[in-house]
Structures are given as C-alpha cells and as structure tokens.
PyMOL Python script that loads the backbone (N, CA, C, O; Angstrom):
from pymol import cmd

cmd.read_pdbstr("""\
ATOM      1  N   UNK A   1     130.588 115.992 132.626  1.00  0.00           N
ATOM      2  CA  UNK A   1     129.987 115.132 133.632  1.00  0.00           C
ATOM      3  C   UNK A   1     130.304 113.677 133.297  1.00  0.00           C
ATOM      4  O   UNK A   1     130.036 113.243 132.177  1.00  0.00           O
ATOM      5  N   UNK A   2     130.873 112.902 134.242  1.00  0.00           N
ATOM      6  CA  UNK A   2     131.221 111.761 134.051  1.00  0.00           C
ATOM      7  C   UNK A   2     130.019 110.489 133.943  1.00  0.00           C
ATOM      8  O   UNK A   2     130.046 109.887 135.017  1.00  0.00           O
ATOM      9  N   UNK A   3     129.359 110.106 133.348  1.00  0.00           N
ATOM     10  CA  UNK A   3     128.579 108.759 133.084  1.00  0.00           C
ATOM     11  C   UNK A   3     129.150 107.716 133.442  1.00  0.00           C
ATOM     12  O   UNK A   3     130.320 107.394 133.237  1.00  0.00           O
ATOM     13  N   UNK A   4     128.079 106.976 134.164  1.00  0.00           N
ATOM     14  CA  UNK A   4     128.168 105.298 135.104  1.00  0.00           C
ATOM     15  C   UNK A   4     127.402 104.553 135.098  1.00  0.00           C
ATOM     16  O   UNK A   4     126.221 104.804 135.337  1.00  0.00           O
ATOM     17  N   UNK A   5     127.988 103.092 134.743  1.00  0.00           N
ATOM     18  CA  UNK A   5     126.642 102.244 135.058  1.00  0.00           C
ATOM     19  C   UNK A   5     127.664 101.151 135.605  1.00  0.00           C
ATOM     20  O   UNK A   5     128.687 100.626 135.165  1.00  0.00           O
ATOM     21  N   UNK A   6     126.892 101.051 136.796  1.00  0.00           N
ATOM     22  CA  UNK A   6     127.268  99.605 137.614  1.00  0.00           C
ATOM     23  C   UNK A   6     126.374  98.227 136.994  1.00  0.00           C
ATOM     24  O   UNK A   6     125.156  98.391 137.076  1.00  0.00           O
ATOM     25  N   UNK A   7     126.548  97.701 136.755  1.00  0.00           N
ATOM     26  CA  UNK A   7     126.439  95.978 137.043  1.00  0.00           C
ATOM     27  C   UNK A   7     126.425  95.081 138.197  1.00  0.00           C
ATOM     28  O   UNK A   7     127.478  94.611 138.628  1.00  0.00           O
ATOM     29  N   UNK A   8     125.582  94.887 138.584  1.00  0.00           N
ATOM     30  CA  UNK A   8     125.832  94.393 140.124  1.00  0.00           C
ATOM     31  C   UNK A   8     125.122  92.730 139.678  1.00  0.00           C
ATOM     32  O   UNK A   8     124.137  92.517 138.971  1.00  0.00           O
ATOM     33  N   UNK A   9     125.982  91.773 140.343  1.00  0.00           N
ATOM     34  CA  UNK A   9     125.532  89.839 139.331  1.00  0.00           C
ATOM     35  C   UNK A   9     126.029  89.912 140.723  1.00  0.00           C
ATOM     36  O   UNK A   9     126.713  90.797 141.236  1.00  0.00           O
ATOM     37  N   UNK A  10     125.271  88.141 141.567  1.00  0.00           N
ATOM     38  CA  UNK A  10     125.894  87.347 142.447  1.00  0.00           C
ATOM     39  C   UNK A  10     127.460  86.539 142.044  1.00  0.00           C
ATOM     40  O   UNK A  10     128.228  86.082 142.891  1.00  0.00           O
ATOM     41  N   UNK A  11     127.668  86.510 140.622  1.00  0.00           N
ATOM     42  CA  UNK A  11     128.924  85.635 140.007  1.00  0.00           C
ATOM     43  C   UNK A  11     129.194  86.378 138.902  1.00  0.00           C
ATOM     44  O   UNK A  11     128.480  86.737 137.966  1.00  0.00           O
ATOM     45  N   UNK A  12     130.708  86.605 139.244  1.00  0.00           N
ATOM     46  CA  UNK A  12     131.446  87.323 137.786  1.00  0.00           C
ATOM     47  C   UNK A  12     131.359  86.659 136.661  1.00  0.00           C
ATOM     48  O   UNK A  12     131.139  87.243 135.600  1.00  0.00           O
ATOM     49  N   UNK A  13     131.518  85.368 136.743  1.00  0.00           N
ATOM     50  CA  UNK A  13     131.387  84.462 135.690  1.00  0.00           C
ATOM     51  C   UNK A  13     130.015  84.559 134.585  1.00  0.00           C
ATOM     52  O   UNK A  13     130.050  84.540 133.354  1.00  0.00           O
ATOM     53  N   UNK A  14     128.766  84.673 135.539  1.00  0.00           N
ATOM     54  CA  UNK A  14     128.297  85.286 134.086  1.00  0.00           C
ATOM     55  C   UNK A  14     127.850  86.406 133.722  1.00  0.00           C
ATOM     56  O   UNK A  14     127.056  86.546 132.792  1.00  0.00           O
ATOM     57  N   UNK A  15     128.386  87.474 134.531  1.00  0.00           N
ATOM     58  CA  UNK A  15     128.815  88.814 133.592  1.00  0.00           C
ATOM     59  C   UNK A  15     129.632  88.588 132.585  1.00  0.00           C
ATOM     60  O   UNK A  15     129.398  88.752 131.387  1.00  0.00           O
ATOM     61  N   UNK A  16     130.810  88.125 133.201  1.00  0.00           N
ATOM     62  CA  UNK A  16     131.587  87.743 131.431  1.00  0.00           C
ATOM     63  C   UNK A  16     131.272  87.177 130.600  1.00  0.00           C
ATOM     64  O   UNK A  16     131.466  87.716 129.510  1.00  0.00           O
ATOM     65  N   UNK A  17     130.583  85.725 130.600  1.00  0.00           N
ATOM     66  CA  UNK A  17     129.689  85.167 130.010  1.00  0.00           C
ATOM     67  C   UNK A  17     128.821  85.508 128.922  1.00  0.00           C
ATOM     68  O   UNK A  17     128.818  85.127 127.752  1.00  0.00           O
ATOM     69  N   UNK A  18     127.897  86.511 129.711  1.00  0.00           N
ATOM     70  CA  UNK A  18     126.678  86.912 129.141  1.00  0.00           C
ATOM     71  C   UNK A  18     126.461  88.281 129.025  1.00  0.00           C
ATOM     72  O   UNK A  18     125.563  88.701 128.296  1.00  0.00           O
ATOM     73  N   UNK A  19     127.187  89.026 129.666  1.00  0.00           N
ATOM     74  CA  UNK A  19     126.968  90.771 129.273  1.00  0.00           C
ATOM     75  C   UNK A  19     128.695  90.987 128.763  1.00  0.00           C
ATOM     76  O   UNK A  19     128.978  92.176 128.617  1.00  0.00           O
ATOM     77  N   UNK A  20     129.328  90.447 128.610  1.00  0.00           N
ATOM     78  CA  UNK A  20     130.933  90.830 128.128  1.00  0.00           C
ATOM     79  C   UNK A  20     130.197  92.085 126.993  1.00  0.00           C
ATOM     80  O   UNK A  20     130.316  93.300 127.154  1.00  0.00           O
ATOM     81  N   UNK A  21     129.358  91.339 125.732  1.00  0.00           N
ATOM     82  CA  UNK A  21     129.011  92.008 124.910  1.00  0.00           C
ATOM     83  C   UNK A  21     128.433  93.847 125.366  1.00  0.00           C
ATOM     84  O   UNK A  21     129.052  94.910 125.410  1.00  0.00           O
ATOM     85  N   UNK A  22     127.657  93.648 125.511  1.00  0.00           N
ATOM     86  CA  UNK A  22     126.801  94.448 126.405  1.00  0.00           C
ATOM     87  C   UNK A  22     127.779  95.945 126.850  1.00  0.00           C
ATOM     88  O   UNK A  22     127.603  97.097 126.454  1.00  0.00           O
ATOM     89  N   UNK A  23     128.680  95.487 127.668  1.00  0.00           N
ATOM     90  CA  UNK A  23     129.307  96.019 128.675  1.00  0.00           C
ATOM     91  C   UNK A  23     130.147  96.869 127.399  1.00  0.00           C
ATOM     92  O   UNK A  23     130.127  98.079 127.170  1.00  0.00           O
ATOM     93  N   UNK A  24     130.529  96.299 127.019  1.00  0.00           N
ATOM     94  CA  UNK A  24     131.896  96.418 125.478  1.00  0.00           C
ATOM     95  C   UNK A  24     131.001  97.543 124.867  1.00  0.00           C
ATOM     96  O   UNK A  24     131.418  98.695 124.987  1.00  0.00           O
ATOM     97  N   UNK A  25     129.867  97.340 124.253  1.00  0.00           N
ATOM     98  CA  UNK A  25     128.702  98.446 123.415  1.00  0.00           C
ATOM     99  C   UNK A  25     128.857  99.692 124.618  1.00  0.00           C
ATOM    100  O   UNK A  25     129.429 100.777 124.520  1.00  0.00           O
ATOM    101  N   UNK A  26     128.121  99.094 125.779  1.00  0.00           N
ATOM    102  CA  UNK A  26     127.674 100.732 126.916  1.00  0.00           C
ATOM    103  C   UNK A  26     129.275 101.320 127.036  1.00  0.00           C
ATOM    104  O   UNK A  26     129.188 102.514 127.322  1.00  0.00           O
ATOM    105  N   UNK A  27     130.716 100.901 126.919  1.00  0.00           N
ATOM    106  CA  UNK A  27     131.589 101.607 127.051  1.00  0.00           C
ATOM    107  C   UNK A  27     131.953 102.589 125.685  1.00  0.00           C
ATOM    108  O   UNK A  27     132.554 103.660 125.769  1.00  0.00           O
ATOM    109  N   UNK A  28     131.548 102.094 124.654  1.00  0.00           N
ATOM    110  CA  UNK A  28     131.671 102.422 123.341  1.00  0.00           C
ATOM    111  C   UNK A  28     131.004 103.751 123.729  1.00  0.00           C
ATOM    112  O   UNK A  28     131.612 104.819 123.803  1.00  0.00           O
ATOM    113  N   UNK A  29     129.787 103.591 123.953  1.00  0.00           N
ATOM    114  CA  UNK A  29     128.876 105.285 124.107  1.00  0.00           C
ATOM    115  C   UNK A  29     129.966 105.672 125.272  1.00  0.00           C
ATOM    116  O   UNK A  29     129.347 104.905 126.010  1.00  0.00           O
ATOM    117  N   UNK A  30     130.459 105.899 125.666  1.00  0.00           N
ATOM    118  CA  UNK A  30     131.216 106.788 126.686  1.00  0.00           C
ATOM    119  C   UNK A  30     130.650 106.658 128.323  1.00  0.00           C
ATOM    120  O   UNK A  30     130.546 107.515 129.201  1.00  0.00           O
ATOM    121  N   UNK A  31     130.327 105.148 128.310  1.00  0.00           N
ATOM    122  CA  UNK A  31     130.113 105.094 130.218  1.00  0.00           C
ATOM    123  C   UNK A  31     130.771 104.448 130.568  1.00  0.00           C
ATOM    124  O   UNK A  31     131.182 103.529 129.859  1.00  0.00           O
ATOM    125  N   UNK A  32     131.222 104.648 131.971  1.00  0.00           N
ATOM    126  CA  UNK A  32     132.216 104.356 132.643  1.00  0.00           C
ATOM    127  C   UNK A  32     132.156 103.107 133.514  1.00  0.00           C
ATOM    128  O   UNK A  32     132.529 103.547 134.602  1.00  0.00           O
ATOM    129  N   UNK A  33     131.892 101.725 133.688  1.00  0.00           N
ATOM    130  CA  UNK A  33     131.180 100.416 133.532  1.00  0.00           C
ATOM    131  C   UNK A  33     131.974  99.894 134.652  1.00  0.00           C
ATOM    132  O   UNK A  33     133.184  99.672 134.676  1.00  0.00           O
ATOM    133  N   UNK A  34     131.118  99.737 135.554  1.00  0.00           N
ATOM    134  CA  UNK A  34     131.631  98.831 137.027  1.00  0.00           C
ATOM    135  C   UNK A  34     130.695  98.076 137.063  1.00  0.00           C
ATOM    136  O   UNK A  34     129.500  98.365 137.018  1.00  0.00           O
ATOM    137  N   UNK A  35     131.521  96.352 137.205  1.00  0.00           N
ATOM    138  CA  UNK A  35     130.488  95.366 137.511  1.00  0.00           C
ATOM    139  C   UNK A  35     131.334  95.221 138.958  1.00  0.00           C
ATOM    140  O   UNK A  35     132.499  95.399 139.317  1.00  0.00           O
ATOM    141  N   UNK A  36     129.721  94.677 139.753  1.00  0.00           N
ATOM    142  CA  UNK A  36     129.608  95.012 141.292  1.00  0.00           C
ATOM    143  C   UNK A  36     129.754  93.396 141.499  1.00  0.00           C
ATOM    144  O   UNK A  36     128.884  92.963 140.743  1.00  0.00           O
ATOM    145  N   UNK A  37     130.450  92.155 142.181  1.00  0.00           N
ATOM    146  CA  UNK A  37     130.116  91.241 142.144  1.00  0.00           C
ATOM    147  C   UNK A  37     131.758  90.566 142.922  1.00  0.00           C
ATOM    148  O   UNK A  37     132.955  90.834 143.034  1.00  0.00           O
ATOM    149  N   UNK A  38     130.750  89.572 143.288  1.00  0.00           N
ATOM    150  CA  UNK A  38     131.880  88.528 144.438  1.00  0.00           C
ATOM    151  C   UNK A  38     133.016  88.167 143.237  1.00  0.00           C
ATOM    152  O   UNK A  38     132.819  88.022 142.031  1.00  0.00           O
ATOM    153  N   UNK A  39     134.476  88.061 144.129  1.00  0.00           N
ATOM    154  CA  UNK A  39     135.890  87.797 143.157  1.00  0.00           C
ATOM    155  C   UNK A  39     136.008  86.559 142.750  1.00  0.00           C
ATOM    156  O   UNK A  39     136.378  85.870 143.701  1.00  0.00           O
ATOM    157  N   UNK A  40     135.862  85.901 141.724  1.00  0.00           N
ATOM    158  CA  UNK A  40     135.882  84.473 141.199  1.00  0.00           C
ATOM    159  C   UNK A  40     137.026  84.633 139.741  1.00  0.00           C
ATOM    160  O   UNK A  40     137.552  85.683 139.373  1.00  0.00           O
ATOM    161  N   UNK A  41     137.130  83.747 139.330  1.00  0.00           N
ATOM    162  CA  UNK A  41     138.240  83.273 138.507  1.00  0.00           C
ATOM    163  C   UNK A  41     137.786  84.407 137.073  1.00  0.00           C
ATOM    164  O   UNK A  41     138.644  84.767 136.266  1.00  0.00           O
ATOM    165  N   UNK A  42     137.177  84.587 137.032  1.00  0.00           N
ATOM    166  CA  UNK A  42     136.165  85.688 135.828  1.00  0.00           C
ATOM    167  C   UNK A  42     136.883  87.213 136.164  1.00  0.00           C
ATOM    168  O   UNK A  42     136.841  87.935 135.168  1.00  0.00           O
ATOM    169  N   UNK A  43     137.396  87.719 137.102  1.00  0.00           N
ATOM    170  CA  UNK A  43     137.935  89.298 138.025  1.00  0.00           C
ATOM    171  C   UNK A  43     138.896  89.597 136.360  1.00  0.00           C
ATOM    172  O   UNK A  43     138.732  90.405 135.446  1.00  0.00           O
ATOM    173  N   UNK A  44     139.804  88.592 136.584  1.00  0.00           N
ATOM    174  CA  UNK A  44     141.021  89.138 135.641  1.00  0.00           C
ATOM    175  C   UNK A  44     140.235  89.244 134.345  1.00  0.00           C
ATOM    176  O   UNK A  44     139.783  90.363 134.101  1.00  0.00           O
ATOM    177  N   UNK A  45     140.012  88.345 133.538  1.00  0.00           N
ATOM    178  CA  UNK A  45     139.317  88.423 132.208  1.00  0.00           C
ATOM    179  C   UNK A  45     138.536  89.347 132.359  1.00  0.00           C
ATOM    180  O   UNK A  45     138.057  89.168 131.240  1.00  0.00           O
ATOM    181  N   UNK A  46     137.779  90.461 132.859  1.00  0.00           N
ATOM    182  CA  UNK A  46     137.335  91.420 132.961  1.00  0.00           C
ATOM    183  C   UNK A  46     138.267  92.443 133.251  1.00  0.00           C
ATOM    184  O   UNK A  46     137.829  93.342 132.534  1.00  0.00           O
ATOM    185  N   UNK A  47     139.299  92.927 133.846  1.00  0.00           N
ATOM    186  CA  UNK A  47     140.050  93.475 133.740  1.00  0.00           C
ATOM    187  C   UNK A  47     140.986  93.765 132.622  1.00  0.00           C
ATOM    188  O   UNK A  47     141.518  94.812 132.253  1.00  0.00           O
ATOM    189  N   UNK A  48     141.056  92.015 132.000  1.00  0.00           N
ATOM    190  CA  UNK A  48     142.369  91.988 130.925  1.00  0.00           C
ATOM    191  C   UNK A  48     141.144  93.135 129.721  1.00  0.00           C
ATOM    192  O   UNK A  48     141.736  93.793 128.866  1.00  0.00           O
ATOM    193  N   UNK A  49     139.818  93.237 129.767  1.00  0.00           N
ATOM    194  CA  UNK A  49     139.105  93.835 128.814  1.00  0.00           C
ATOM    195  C   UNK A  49     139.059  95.215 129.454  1.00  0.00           C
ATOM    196  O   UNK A  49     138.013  95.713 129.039  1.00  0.00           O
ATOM    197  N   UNK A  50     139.638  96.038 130.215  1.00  0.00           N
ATOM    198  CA  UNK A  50     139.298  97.124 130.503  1.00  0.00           C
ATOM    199  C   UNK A  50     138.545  97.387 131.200  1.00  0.00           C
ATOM    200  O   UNK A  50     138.386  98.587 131.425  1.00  0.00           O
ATOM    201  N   UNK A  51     137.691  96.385 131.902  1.00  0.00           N
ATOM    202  CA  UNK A  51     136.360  96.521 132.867  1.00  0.00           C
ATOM    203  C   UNK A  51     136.687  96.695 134.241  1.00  0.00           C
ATOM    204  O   UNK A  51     137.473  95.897 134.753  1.00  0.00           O
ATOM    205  N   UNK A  52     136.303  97.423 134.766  1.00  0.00           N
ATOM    206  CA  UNK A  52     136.352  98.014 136.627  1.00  0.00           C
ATOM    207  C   UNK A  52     135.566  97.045 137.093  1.00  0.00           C
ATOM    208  O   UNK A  52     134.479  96.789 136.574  1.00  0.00           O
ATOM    209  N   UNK A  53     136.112  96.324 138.266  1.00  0.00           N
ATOM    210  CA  UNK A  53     135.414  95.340 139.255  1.00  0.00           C
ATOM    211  C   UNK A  53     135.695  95.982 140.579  1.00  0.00           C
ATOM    212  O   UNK A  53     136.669  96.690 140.830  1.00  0.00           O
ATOM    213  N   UNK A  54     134.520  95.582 141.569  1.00  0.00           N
ATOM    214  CA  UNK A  54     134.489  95.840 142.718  1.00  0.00           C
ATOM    215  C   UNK A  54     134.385  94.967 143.740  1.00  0.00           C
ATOM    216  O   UNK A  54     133.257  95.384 144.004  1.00  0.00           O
ATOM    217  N   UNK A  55     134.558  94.095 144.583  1.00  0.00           N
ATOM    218  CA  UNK A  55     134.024  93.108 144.885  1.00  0.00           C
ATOM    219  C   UNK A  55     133.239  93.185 145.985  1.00  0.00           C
ATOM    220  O   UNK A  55     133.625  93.956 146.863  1.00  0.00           O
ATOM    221  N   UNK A  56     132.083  92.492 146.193  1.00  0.00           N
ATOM    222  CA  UNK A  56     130.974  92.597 147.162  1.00  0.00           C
ATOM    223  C   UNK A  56     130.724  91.549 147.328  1.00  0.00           C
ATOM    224  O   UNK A  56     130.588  90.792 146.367  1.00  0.00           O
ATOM    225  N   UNK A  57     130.575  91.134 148.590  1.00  0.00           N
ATOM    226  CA  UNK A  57     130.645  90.029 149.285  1.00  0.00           C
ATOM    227  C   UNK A  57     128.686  89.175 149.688  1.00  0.00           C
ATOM    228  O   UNK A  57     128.034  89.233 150.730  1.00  0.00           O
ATOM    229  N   UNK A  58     128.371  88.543 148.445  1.00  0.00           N
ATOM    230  CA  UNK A  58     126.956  88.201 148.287  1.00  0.00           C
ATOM    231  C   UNK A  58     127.398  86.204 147.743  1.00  0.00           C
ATOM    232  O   UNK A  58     128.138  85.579 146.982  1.00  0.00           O
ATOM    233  N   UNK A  59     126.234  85.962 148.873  1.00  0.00           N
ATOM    234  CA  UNK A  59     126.074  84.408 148.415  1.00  0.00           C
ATOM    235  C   UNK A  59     125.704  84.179 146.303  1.00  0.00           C
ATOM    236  O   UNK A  59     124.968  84.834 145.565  1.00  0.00           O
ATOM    237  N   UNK A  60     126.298  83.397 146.110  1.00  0.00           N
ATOM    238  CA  UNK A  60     126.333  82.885 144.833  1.00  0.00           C
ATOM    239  C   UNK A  60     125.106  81.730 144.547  1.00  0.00           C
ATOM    240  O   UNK A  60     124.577  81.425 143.479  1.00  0.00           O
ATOM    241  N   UNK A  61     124.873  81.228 145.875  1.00  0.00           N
ATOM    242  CA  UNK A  61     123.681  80.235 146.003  1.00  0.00           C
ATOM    243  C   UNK A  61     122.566  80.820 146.861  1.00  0.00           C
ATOM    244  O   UNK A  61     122.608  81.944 147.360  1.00  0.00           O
ATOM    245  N   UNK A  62     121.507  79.903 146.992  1.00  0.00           N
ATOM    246  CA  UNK A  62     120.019  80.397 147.971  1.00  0.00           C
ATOM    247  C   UNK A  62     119.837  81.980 147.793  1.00  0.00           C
ATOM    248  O   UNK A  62     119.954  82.846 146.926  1.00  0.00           O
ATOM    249  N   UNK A  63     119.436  81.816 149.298  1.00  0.00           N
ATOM    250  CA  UNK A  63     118.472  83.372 149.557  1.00  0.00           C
ATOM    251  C   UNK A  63     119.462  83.859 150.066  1.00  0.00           C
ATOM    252  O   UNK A  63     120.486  83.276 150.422  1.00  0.00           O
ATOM    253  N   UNK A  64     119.170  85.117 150.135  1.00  0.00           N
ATOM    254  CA  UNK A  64     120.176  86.572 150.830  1.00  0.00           C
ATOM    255  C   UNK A  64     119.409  87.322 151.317  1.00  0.00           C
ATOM    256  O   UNK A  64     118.265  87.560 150.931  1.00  0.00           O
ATOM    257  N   UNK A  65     120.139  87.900 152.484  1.00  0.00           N
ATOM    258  CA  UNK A  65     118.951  89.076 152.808  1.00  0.00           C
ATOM    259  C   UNK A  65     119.895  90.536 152.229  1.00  0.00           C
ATOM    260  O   UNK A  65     121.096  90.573 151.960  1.00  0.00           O
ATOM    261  N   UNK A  66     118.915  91.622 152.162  1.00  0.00           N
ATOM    262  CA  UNK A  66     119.400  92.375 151.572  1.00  0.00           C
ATOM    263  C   UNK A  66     119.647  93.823 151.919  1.00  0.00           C
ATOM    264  O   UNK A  66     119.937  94.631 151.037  1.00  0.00           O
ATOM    265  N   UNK A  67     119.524  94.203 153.334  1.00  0.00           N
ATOM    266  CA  UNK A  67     119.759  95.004 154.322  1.00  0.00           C
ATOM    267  C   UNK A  67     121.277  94.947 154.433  1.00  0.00           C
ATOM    268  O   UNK A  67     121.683  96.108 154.389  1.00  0.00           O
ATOM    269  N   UNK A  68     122.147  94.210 154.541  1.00  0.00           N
ATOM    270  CA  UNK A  68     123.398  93.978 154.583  1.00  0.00           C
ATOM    271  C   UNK A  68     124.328  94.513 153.091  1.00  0.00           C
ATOM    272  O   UNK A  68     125.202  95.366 152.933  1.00  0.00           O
ATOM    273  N   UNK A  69     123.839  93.821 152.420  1.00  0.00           N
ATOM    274  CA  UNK A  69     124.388  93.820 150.666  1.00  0.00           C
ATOM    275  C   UNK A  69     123.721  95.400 150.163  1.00  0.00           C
ATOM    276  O   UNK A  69     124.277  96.018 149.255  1.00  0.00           O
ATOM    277  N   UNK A  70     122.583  95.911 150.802  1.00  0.00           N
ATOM    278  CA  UNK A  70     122.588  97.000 150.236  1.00  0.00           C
ATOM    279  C   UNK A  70     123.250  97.707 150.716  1.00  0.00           C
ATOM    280  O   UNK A  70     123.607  98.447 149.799  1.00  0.00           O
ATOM    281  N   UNK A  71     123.909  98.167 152.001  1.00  0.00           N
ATOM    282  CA  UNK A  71     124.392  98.691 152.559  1.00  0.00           C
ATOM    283  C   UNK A  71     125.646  98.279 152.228  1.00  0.00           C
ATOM    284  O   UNK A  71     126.279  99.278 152.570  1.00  0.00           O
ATOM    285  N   UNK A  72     126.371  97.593 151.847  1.00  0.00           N
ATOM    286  CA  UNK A  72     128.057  97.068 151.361  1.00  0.00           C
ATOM    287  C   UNK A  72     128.144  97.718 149.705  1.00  0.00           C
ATOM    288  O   UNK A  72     129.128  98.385 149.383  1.00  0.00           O
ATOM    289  N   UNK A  73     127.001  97.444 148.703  1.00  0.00           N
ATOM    290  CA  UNK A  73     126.672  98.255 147.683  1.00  0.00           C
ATOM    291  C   UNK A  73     126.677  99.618 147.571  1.00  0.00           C
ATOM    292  O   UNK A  73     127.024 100.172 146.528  1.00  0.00           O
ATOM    293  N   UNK A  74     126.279 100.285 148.676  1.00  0.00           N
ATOM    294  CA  UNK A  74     125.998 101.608 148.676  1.00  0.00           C
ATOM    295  C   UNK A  74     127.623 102.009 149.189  1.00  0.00           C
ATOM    296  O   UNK A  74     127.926 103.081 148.665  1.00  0.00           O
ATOM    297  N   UNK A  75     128.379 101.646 149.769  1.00  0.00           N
ATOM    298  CA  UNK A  75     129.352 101.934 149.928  1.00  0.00           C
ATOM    299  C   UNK A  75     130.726 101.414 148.996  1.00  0.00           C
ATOM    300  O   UNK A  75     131.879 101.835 149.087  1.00  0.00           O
ATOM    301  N   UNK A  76     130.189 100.366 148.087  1.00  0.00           N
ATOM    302  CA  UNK A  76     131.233 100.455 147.069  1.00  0.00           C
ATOM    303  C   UNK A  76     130.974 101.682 146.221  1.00  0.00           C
ATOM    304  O   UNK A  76     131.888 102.493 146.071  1.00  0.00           O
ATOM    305  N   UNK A  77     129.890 101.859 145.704  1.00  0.00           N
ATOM    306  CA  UNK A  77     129.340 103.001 144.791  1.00  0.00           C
ATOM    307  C   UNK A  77     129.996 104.174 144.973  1.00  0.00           C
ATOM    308  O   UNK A  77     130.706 104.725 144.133  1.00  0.00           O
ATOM    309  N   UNK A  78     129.692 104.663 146.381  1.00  0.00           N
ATOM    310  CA  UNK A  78     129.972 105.909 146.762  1.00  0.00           C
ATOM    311  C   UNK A  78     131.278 106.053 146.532  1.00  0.00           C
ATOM    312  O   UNK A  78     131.645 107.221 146.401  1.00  0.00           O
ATOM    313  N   UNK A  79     132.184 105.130 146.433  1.00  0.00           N
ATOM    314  CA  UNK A  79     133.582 104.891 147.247  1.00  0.00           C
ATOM    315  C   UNK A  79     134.630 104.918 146.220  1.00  0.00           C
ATOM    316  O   UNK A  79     135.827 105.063 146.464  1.00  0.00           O
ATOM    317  N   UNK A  80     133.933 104.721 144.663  1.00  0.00           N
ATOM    318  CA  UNK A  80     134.507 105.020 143.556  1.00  0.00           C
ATOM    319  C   UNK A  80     134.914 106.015 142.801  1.00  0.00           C
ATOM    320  O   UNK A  80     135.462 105.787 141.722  1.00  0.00           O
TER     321      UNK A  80
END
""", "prot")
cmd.dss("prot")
cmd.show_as("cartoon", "prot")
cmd.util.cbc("prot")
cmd.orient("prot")
C-alpha cells in the first residue's frame, strides 16, 4: 500500500524554507510527499530535492474563500 502526505502552504517559498527539513525526515519513513501550493521561484528547488509539487491556484495574500480551493484541492489529490 502506497503512503501519502500532501502539504498544502499558500507559498512554496516557505515550504522550502521551513518544512524542507520535515518533508526530507517524512520521506525517509517511506511517504510519498506532495506539497500542494501556488508555482513561485521555490517549484524547482523542491524538485531539484526530489519533492512532488502540484500547483493550486490560492491567493498568497488576504482572505480566500474556500469552496473553490477545496474543490481545485480535491481534484489535484485525486488526480495523482
């Protein structure tokens, strides 16, 4: 059975930032690690580490509503 954990951040930048570590350990145990998050200059440096990106299209600033983004989420998920 294959193991997953998504990551879903408004900015790639600080997933890499701040869970690079993190992400690096949960792949070590054997899960299969998709961060969910809008394409910014951060995509490749997560890639150049082996990390699966998806991109989802969520404001980086203010409020969001979340009827939309869950529904764009639920279909990256599935879609992998």
């Amino acid at each position: 059975m294959n193991k997953y954990i998504a990551i879903v951040y408004n900015t790639t930048s600080y997933v890499y930032k701040f869970r690079i570590n993190l992400i690096k350990e949960i792949k070590k145990l054997g899960y299969r690690v998709i961060v969910i998050s809008p394409k910014d200059g951060y995509v490749d440096k997560l890639k150049e580490e082996g990390i699966e990106h998806h991109h989802i299209n969520i404001s980086q600033y203010g409020m969001i509503k979340w009827d939309p983004i869950l529904g764009q989420l639920l279909k990256t998920i599935f879609y992998v």
